[in-house]
Steps between C-alpha positions, in 0.01 A plus 500: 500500500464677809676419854420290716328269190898354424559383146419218257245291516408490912545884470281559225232261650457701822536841301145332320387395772485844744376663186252304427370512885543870469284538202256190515298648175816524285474483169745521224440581151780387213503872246774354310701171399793537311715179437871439334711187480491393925356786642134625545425872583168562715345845518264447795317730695341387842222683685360398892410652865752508723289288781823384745807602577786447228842571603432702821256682342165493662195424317355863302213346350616730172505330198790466267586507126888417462676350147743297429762362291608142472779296388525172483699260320453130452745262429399129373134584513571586884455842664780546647575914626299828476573866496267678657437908482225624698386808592487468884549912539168546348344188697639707823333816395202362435491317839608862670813398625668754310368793406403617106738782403382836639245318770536407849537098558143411667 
């Protein structure tokens, strides 16, 4: 998770939240479930418009299409810790914020 968000739970929480106010129409899709013994792994892909600013980043109005991979194990029917890979480099590509290999950033 990204600074200034913190971690755990409180961390994670505002990391949702000033996504979710970043990208009001975000939607994710679940591509893959995979589970063993106490952990679950989610291939999940989530498109939206980048409508307000998210992290200091001003509001493009591009659209994204960023995936991710999930971890999460449970332990006495309880979920209790995730792993989470996404790609954020491509997310700031698409946004502009850094530029595409062999293009200037707009």
């Amino acid at each position: 998770m990204p600074p200034p968000f913190g971690t755990g739970s409180a961390g994670l929480l505002k990391f949702v939240r000033a996504f979710r106010a970043a990208f009001p129409d975000l939607h994710w899709t679940i591509e893959d479930v995979i589970t063993n013994d106490d952990k679950v792994v989610w291939r999940v892909v989530a498109t939206g418009t980048h409508q307000a600013e998210l992290m200091g980043i001003p509001a493009t109005g591009k659209s994204i299409k960023v995936g991710a991979i999930i971890i999460s194990r449970f332990e006495n029917d309880l979920w209790c810790e995730d792993w989470v890979c996404w790609d954020q480099f491509g997310m700031l590509q698409q946004l502009g914020v850094i530029a595409m290999p062999g293009a200037a950033v707009a």
